[in-house]
PyMOL CGO cylinders between C-alpha atoms (Angstrom):
from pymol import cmd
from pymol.cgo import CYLINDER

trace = [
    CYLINDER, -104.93, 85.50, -84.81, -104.98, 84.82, -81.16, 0.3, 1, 1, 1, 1, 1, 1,
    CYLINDER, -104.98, 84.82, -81.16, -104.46, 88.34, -80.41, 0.3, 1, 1, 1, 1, 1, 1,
    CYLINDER, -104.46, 88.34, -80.41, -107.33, 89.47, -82.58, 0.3, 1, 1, 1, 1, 1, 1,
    CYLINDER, -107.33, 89.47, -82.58, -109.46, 86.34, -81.03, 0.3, 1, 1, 1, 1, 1, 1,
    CYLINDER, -109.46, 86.34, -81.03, -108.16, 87.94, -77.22, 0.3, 1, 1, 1, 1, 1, 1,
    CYLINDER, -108.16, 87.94, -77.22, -108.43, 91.34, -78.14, 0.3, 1, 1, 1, 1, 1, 1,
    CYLINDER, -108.43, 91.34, -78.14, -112.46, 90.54, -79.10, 0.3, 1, 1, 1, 1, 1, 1,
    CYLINDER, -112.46, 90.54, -79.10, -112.80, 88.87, -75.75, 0.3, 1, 1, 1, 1, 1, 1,
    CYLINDER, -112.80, 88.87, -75.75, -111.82, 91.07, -73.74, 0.3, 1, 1, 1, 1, 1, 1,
    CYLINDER, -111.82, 91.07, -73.74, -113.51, 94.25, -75.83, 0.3, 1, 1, 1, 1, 1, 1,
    CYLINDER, -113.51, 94.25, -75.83, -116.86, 92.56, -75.58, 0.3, 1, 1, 1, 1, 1, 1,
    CYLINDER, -116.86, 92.56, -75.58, -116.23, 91.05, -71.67, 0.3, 1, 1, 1, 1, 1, 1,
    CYLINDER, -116.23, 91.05, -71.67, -115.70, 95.26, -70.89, 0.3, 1, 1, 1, 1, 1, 1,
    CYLINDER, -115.70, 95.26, -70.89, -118.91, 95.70, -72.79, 0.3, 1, 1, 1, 1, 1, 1,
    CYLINDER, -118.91, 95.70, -72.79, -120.97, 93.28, -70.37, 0.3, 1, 1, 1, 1, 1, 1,
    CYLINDER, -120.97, 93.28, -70.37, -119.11, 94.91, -67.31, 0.3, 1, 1, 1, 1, 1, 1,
    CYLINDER, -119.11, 94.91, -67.31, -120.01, 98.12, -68.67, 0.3, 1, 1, 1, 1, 1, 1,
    CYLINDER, -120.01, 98.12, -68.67, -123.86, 97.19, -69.19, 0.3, 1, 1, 1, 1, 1, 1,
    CYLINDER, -123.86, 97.19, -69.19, -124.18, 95.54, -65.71, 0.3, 1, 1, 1, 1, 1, 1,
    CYLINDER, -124.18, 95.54, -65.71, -123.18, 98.62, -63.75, 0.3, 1, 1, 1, 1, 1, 1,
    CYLINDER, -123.18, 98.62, -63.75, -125.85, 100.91, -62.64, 0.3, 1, 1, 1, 1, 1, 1,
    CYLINDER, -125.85, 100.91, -62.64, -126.40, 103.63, -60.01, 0.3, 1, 1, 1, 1, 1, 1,
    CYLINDER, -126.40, 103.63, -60.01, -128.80, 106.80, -59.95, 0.3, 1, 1, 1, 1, 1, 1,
    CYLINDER, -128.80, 106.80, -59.95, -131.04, 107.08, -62.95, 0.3, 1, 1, 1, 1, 1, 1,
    CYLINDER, -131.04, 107.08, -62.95, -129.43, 104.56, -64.62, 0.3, 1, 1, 1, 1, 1, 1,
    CYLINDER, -129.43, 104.56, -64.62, -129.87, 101.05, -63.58, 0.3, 1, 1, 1, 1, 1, 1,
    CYLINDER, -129.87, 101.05, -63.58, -128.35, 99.25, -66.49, 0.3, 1, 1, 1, 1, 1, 1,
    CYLINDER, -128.35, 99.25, -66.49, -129.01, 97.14, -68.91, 0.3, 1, 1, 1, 1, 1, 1,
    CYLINDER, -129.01, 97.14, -68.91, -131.84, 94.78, -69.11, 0.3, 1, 1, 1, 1, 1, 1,
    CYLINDER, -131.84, 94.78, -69.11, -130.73, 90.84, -70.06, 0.3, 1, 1, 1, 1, 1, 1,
    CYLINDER, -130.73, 90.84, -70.06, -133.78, 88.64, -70.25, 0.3, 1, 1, 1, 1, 1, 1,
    CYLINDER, -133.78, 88.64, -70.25, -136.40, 90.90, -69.70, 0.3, 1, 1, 1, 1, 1, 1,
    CYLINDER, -136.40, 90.90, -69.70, -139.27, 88.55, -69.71, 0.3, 1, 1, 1, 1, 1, 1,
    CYLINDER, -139.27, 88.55, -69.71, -137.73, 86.50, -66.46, 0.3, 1, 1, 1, 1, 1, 1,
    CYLINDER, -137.73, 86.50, -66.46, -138.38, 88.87, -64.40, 0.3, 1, 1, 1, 1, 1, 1,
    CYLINDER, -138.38, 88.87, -64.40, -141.42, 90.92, -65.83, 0.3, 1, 1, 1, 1, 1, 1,
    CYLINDER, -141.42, 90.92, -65.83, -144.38, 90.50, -64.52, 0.3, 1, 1, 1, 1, 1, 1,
    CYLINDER, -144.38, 90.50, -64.52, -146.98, 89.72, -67.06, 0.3, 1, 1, 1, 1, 1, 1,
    CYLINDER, -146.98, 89.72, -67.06, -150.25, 89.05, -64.63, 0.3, 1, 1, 1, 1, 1, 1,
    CYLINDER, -150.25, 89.05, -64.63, -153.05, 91.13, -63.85, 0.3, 1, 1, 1, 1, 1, 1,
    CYLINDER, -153.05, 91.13, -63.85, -152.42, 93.15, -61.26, 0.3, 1, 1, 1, 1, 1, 1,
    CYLINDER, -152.42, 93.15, -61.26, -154.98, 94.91, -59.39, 0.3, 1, 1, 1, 1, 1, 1,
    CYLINDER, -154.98, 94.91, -59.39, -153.31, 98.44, -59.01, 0.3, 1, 1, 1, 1, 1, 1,
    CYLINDER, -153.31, 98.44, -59.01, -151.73, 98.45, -62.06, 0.3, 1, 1, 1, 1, 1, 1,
    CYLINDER, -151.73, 98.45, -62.06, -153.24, 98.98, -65.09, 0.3, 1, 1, 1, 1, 1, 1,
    CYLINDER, -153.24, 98.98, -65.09, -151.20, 99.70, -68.38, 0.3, 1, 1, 1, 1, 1, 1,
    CYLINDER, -151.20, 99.70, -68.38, -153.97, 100.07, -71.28, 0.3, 1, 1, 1, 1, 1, 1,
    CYLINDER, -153.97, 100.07, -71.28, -151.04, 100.82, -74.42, 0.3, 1, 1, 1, 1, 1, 1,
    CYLINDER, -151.04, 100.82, -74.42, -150.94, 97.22, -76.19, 0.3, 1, 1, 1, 1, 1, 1,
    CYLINDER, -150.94, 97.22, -76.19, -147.94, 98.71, -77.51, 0.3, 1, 1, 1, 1, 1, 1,
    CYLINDER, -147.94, 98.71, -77.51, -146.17, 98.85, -74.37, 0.3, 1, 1, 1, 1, 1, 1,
    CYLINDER, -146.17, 98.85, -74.37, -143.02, 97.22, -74.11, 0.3, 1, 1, 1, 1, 1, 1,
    CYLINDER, -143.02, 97.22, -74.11, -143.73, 95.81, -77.55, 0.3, 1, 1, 1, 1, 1, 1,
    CYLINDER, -143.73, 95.81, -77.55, -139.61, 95.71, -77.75, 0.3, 1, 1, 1, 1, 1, 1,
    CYLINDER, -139.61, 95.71, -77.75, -139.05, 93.69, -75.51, 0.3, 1, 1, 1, 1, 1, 1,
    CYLINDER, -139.05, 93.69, -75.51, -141.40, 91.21, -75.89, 0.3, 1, 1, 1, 1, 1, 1,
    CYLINDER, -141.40, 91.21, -75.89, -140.44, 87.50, -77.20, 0.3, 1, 1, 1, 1, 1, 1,
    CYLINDER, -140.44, 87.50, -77.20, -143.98, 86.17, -77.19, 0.3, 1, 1, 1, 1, 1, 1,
    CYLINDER, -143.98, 86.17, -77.19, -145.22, 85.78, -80.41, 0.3, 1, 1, 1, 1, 1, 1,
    CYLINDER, -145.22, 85.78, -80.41, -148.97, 87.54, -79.06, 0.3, 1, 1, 1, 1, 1, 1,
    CYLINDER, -148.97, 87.54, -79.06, -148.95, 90.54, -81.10, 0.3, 1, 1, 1, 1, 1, 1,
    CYLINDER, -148.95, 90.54, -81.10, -148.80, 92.95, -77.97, 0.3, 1, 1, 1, 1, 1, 1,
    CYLINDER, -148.80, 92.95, -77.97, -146.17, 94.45, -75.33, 0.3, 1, 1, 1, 1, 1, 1,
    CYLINDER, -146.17, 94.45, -75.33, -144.61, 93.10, -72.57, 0.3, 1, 1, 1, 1, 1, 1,
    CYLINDER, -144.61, 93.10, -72.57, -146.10, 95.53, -69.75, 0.3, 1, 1, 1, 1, 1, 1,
    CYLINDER, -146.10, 95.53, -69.75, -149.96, 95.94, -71.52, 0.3, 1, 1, 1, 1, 1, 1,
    CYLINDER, -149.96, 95.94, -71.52, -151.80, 94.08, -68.39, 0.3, 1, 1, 1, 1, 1, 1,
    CYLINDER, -151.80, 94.08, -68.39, -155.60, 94.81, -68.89, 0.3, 1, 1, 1, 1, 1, 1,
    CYLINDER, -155.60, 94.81, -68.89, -158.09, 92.33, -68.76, 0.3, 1, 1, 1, 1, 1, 1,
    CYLINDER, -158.09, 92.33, -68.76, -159.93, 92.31, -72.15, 0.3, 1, 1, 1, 1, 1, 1,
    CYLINDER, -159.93, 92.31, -72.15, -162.76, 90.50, -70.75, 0.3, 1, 1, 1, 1, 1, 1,
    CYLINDER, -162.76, 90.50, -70.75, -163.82, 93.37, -67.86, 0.3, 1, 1, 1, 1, 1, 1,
    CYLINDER, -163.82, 93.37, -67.86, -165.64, 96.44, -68.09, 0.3, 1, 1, 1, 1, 1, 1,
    CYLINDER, -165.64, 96.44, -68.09, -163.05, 99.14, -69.41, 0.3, 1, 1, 1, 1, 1, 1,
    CYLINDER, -163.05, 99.14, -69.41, -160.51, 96.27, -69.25, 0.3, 1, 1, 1, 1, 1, 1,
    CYLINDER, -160.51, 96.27, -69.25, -160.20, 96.50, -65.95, 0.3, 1, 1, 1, 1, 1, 1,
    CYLINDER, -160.20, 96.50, -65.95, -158.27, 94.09, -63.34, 0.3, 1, 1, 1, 1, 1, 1,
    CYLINDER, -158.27, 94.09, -63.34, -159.87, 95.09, -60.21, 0.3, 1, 1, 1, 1, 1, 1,
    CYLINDER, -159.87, 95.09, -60.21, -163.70, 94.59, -60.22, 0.3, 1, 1, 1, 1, 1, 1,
    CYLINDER, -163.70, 94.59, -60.22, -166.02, 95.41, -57.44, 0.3, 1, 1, 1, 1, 1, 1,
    CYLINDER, -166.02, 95.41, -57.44, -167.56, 92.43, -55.52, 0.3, 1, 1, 1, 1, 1, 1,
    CYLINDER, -167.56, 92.43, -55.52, -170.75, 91.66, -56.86, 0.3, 1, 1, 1, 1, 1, 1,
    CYLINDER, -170.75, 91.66, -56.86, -173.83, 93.79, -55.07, 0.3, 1, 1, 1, 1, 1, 1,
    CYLINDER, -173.83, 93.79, -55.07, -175.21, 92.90, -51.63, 0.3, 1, 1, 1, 1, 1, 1,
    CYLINDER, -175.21, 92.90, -51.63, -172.72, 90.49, -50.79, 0.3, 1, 1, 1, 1, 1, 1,
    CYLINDER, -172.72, 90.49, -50.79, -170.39, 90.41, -47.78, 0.3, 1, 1, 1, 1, 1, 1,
    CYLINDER, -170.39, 90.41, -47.78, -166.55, 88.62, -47.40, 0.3, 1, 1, 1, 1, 1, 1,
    CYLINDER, -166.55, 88.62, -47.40, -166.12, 85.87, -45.14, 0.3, 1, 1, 1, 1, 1, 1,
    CYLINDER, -166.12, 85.87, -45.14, -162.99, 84.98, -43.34, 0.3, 1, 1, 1, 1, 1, 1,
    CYLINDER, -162.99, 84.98, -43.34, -160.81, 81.79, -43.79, 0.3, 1, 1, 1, 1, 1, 1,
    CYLINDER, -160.81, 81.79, -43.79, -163.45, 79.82, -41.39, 0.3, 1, 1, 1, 1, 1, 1,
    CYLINDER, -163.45, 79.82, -41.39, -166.48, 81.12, -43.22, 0.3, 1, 1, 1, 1, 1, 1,
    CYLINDER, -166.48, 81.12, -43.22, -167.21, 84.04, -40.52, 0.3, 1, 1, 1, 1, 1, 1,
    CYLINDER, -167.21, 84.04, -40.52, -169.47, 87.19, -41.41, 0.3, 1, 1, 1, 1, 1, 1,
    CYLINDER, -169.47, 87.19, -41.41, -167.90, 90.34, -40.09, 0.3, 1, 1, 1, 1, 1, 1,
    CYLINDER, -167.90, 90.34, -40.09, -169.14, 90.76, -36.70, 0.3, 1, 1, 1, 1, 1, 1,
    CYLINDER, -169.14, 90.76, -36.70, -172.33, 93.53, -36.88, 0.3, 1, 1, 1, 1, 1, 1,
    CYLINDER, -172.33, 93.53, -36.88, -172.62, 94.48, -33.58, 0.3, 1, 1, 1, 1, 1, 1,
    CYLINDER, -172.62, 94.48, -33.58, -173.59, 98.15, -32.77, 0.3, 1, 1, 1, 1, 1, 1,
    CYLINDER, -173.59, 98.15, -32.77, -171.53, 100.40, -31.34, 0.3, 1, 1, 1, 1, 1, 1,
    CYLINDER, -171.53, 100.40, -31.34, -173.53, 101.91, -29.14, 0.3, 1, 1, 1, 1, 1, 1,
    CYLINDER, -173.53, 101.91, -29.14, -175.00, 101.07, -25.59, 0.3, 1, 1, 1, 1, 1, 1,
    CYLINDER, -175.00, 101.07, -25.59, -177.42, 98.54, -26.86, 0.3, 1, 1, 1, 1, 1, 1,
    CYLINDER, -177.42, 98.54, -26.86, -175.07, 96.97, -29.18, 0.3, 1, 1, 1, 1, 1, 1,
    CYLINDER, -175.07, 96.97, -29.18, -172.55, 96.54, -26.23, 0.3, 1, 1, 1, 1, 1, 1,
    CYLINDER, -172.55, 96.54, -26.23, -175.66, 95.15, -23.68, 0.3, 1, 1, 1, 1, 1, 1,
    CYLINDER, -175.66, 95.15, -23.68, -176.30, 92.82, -26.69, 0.3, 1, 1, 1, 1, 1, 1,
    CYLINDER, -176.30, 92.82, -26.69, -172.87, 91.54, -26.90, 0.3, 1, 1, 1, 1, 1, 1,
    CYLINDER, -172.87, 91.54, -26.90, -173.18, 90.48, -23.20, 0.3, 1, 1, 1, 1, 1, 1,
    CYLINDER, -173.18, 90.48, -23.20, -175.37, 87.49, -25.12, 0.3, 1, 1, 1, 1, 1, 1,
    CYLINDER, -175.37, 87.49, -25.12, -172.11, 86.55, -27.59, 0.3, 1, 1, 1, 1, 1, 1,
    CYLINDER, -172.11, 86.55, -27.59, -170.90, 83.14, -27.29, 0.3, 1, 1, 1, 1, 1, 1,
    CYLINDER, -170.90, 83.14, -27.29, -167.42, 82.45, -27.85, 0.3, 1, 1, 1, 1, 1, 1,
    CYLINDER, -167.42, 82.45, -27.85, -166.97, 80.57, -30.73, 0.3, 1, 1, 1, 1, 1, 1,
    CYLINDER, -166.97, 80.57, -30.73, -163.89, 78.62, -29.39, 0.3, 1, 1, 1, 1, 1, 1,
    CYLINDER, -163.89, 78.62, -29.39, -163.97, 76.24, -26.73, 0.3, 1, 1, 1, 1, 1, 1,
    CYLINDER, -163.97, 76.24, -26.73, -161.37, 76.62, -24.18, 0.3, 1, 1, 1, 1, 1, 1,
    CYLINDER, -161.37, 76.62, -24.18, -158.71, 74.63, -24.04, 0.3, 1, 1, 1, 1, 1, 1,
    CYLINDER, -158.71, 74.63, -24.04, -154.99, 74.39, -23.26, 0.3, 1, 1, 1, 1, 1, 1,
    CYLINDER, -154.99, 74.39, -23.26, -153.40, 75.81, -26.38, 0.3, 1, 1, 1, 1, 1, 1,
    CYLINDER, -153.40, 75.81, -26.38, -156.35, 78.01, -26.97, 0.3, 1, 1, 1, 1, 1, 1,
    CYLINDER, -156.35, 78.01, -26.97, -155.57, 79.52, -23.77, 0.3, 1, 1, 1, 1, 1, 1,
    CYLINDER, -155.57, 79.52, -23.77, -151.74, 79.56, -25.24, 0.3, 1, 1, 1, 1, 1, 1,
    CYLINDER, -151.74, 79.56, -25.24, -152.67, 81.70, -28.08, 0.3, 1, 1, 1, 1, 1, 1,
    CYLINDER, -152.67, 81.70, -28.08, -154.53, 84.09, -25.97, 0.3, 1, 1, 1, 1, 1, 1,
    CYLINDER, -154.53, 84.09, -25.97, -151.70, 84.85, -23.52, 0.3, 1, 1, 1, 1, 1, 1,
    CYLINDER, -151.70, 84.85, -23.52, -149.54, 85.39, -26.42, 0.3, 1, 1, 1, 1, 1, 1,
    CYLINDER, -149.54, 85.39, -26.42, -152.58, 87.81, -28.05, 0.3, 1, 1, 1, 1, 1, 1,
    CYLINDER, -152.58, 87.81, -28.05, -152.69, 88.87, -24.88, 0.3, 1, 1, 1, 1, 1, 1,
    CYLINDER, -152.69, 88.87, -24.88, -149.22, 90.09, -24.27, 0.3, 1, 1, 1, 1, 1, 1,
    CYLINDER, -149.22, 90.09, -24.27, -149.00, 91.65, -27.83, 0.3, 1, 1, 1, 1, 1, 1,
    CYLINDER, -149.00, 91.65, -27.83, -151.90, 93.83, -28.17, 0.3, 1, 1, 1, 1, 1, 1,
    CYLINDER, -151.90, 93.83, -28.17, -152.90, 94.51, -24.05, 0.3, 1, 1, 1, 1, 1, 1,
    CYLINDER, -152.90, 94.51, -24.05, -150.02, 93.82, -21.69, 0.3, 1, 1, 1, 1, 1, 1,
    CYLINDER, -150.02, 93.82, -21.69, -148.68, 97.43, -21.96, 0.3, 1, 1, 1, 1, 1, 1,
    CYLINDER, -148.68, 97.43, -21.96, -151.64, 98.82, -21.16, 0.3, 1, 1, 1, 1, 1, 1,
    CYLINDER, -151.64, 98.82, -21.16, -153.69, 96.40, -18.55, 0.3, 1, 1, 1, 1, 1, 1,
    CYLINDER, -153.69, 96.40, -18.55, -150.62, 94.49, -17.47, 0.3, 1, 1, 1, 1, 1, 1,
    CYLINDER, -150.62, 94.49, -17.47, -149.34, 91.02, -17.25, 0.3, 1, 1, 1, 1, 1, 1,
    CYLINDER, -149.34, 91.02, -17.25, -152.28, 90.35, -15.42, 0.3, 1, 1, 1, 1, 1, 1,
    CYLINDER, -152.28, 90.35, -15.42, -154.78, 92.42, -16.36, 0.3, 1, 1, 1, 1, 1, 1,
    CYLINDER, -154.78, 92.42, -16.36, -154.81, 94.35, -12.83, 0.3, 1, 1, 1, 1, 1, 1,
    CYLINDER, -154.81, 94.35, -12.83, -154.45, 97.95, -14.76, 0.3, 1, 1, 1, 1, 1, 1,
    CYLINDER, -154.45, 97.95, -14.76, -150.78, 98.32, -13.70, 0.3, 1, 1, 1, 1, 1, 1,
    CYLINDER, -150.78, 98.32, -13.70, -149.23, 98.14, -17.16, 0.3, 1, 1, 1, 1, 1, 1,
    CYLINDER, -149.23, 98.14, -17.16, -146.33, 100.20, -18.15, 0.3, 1, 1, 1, 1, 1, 1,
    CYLINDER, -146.33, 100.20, -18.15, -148.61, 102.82, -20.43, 0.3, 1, 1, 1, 1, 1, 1,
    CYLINDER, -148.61, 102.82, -20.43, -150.36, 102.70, -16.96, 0.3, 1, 1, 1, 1, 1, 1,
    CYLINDER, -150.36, 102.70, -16.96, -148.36, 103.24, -14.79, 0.3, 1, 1, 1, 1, 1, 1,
    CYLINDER, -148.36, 103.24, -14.79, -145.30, 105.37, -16.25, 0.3, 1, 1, 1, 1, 1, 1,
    CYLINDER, -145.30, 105.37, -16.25, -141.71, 104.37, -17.43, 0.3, 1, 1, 1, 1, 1, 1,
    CYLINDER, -141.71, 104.37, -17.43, -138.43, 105.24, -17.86, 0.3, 1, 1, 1, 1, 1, 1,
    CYLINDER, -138.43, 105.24, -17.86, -136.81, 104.57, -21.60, 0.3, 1, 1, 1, 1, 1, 1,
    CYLINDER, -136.81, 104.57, -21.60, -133.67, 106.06, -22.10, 0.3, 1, 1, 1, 1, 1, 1,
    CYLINDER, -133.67, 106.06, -22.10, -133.34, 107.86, -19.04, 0.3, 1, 1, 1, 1, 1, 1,
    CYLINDER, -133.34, 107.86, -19.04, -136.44, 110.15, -19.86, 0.3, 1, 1, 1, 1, 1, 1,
    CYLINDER, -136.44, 110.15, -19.86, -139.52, 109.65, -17.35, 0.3, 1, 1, 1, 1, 1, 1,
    CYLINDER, -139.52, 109.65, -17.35, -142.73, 108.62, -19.36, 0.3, 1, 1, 1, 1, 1, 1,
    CYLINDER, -142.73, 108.62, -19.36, -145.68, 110.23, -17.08, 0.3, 1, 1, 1, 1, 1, 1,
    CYLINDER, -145.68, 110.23, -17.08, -148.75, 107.27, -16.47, 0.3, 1, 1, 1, 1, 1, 1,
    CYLINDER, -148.75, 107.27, -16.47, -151.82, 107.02, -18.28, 0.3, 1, 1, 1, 1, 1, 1,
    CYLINDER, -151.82, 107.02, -18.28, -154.46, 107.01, -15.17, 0.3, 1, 1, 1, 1, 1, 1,
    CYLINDER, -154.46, 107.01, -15.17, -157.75, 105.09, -16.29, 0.3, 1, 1, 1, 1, 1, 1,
    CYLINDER, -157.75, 105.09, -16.29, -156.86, 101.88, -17.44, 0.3, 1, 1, 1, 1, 1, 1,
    CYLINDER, -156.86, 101.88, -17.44, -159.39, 99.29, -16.90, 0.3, 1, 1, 1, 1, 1, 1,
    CYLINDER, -159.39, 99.29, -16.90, -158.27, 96.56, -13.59, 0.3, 1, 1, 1, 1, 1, 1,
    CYLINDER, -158.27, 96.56, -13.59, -159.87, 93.88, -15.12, 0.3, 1, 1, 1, 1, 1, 1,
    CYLINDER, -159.87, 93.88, -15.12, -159.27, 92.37, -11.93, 0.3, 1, 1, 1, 1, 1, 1,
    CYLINDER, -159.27, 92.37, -11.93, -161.46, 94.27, -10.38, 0.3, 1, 1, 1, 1, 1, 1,
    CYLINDER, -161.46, 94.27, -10.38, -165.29, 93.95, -8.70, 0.3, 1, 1, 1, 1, 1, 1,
    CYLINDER, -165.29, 93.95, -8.70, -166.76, 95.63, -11.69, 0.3, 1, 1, 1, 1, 1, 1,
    CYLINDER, -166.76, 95.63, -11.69, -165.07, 93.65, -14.29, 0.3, 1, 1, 1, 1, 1, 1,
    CYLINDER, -165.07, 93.65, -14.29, -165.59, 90.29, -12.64, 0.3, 1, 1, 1, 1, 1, 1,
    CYLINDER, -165.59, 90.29, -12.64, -168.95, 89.00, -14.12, 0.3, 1, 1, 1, 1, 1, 1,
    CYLINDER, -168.95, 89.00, -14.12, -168.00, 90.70, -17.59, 0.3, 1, 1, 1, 1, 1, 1,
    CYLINDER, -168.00, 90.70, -17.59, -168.47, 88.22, -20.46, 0.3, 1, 1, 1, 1, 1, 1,
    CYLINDER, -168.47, 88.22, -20.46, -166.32, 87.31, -22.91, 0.3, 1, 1, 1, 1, 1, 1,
    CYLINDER, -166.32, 87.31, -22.91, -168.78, 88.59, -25.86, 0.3, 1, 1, 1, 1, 1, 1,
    CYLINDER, -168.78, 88.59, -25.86, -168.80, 92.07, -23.48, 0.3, 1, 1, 1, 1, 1, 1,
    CYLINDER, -168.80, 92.07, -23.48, -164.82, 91.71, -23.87, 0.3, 1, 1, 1, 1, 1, 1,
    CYLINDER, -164.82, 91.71, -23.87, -165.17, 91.03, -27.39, 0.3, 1, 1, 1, 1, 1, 1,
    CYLINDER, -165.17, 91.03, -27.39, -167.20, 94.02, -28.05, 0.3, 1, 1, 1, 1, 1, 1,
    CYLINDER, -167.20, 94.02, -28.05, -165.08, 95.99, -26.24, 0.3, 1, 1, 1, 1, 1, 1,
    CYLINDER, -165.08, 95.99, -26.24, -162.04, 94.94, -28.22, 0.3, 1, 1, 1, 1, 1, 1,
    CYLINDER, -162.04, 94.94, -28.22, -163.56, 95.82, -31.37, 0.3, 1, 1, 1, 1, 1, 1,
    CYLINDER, -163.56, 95.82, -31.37, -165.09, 99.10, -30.79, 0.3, 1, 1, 1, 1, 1, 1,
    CYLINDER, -165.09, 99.10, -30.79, -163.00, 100.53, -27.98, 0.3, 1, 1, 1, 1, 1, 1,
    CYLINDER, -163.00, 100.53, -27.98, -164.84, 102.24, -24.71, 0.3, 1, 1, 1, 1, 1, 1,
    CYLINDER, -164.84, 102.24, -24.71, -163.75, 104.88, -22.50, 0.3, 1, 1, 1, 1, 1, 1,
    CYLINDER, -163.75, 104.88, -22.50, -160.17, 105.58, -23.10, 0.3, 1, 1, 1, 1, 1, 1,
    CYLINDER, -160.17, 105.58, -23.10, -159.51, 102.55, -24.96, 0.3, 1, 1, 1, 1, 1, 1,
    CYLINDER, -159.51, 102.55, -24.96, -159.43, 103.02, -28.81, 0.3, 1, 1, 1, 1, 1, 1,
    CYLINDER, -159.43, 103.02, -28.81, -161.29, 100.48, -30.99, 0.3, 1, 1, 1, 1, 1, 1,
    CYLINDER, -161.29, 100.48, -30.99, -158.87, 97.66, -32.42, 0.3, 1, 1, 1, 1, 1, 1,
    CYLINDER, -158.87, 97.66, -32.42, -160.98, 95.59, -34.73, 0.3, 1, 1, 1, 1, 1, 1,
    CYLINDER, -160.98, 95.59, -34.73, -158.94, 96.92, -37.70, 0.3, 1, 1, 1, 1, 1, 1,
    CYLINDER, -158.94, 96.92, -37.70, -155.73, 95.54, -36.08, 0.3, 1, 1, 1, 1, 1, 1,
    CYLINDER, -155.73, 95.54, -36.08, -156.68, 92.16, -34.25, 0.3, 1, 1, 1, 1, 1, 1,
    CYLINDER, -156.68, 92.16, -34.25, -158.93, 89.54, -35.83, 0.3, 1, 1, 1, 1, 1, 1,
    CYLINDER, -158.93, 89.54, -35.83, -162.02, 88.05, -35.41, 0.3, 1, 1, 1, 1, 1, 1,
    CYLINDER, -162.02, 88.05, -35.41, -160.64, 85.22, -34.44, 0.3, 1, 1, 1, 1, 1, 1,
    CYLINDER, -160.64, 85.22, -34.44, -157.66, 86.79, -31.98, 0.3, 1, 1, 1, 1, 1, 1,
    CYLINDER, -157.66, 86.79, -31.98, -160.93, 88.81, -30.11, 0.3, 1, 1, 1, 1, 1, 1,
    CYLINDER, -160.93, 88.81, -30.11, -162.66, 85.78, -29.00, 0.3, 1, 1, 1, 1, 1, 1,
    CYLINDER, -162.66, 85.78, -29.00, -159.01, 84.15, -28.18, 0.3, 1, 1, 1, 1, 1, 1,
    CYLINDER, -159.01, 84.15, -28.18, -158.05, 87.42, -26.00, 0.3, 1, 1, 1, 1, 1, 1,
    CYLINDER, -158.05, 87.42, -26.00, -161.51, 87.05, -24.56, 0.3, 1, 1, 1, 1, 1, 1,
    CYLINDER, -161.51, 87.05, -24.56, -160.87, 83.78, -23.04, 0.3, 1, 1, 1, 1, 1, 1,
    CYLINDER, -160.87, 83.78, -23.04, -158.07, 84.33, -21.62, 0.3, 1, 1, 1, 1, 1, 1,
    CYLINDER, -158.07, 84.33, -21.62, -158.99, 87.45, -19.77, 0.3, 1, 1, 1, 1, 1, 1,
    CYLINDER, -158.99, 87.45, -19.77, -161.69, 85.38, -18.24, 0.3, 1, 1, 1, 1, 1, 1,
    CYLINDER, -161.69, 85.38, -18.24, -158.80, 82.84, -17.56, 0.3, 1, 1, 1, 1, 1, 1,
    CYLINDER, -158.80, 82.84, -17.56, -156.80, 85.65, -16.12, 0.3, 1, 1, 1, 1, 1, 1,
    CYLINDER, -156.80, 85.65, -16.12, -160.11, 86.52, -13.84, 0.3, 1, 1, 1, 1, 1, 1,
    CYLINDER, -160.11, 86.52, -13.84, -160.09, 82.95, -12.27, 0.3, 1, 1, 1, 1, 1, 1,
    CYLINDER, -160.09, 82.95, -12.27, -156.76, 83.44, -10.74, 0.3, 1, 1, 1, 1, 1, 1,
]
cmd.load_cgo(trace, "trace")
């Protein structure tokens, strides 16, 4: 009897080692399907078959595990449009800026006020803003001498400069204001490409600031 009871053991423990391996277009067997299923509405991901998954499912809701429309929208549909003539705000409650990108937009932007006062760890933040997104271009101190600027060496192969970049530093950038930098940041000029896609809102005005810090010195 104890041979039969091992025998069964170890039959069904080389039927679970069996089921858990996987590899290539297998990937094994599924235990507890629902843990780890997701069930939500997910935006990008629309499964209309009520039937889907029906095997699988332990819920007693009369449809599939993976169905994942939302009954209640327009063709069942998770992702829905905003509703017309409105516009997202940020985390603070910001509008996109709306600036033009054009001469007169730029002239205009002269008349931006930061929205952030300075301060010690405002100033902290833009340094380190400051060092991610501009450093390799306008240098540690904005004098134009960065290493996109000014040519390096990685790996033993000679990177040839990038002549143009701005010397903030300079006469003409002196009286710049921060809504001018701002602008700039957002909608590129000259040979710098816009970066409002990439940096923030809120990182703009910061980087602002502390180029006008960076001007002081």
């Amino acid at each position: 009897m104890r041979l039969i009871t091992n025998l069964f053991l170890g039959v069904s423990a080389a039927v679970l080692l069996v089921g858990c391996k996987a590899g290539g277009d297998y990937q094994g067997l599924e235990y507890a399907p629902n843990m780890y299923h997701s069930v939500a509405y997910e935006p990008l991901k629309q499964i209309t078959d009520k039937d889907a998954g029906r095997w699988v499912n332990s819920l007693d809701n009369d449809r599939g595990e993976f169905y994942n429309s939302n009954q209640y929208n327009p063709f069942a549909m998770n992702m829905r449009l905003p509703a017309p003539h409105t516009v997202k705000r940020d985390a603070r409650g910001w509008l996109p800026y709306r600036g033009a990108n054009d001469s007169t937009g730029l002239r205009l932007a002269n008349k931006l006020v930061n929205p952030f006062e300075t301060s010690p760890a405002m100033l902290d933040q833009g340094k380190v803003l400051f060092e991610t997104y501009c450093k390799h271009c306008h240098g540690p101190k904005a004098g134009g001498d960065g290493k996109v600027a000014q040519g390096v060496k990685i790996d033993d192969v000679e990177h040839s400069m990038y002549p143009g970049v701005a010397n903030l530093q300079g006469d003409a950038y002196k009286n710049i204001t921060e809504g001018h930098i701002f602008h700039v940041i957002t909608f590129g000029k000259g040979l710098m490409g816009a970066h409002g896609s990439q940096v923030s809102e809120e990182d703009r005005w910061k980087i602002a600031m502390y180029v006008k810090e960076l001007q002081k010195k």
